[in-house]
N, C-alpha and C positions, 0 to 999 in steps of 0.2 A: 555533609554526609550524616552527622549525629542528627539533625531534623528529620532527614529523613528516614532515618531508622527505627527513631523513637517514636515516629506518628502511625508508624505497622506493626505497633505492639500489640495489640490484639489479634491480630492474622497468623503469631506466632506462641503465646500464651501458652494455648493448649499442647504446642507438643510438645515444649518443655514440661509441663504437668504429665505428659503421657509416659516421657524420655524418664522421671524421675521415679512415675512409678511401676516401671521393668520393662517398657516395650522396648525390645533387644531392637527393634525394624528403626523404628521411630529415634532412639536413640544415634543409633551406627550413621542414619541418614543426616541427622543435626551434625554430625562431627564432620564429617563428609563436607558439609556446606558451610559451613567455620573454616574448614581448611581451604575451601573454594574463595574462600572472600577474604581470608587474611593472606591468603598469596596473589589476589587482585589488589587487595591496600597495599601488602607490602610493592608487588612493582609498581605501584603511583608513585609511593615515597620514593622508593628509587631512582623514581625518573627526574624528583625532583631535587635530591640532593643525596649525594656518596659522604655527607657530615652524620650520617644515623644506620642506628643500625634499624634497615625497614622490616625485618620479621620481628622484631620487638615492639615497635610500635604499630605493628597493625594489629598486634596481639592486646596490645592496650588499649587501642581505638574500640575493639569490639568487646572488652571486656566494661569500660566505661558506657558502650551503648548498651549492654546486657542489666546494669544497675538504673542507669537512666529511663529504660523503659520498665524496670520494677516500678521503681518509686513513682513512675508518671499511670502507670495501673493501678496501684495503692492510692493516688490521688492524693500525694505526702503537699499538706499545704505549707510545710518547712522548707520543701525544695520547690523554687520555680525554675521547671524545665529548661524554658526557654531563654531566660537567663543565665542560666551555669553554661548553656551551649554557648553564649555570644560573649561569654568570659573564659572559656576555654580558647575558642578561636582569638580569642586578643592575647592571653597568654602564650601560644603557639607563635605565635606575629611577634611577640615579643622576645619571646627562646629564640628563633631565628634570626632576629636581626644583632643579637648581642651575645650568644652564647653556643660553641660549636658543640654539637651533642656525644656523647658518648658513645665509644663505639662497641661492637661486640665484643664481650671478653671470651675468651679462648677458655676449652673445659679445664683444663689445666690451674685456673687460675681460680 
């Protein structure tokens, strides 16, 4: 998924430039389609394990592909892309197999 998202950084550039500076349409619409696709991540995660809390991490799945696809626009020759993805996914493979995740804390708390 992070590949994929990072490779249509350009198709979406502009409306976060547009969203930032005051189009009320353009804005409301990006938020709209953030909520669309972190309640599709979160029920994957869900489907795959009741050890997470899945609206926390799909909210950080898209917030990591939001910096990912900066810096891969910036052309930041300190990060390479495509290696931070294939060492995030080895880390995930790794928190999964030895550490059961934390779960949602309650407001309360």
């Amino acid at each position: 998924m992070l590949e994929r998202d990072v490779s249509t950084v350009n198709m979406r550039l502009h409306f976060f430039y547009d969203a930032m500076l005051g189009n009320e349409g353009i804005r409301l619409k990006l938020l709209t389609r953030y909520q669309e696709f972190s309640e599709l991540i979160a029920g994957k995660i869900a489907e795959r394990t009741e050890n997470a809390d899945a609206q926390y991490l799909s909210w950080l799945i898209l917030l990591l592909l939001d910096g990912l696809f900066i810096h891969k626009t910036l052309r930041n020759d300190a990060l390479d892309v495509d290696a931070f993805i294939g060492q995030t996914a080895e880390y995930a493979r790794l928190l999964k197999q030895h550490t059961p995740l934390p779960q949602k804390q309650s407001d309360g708390q």
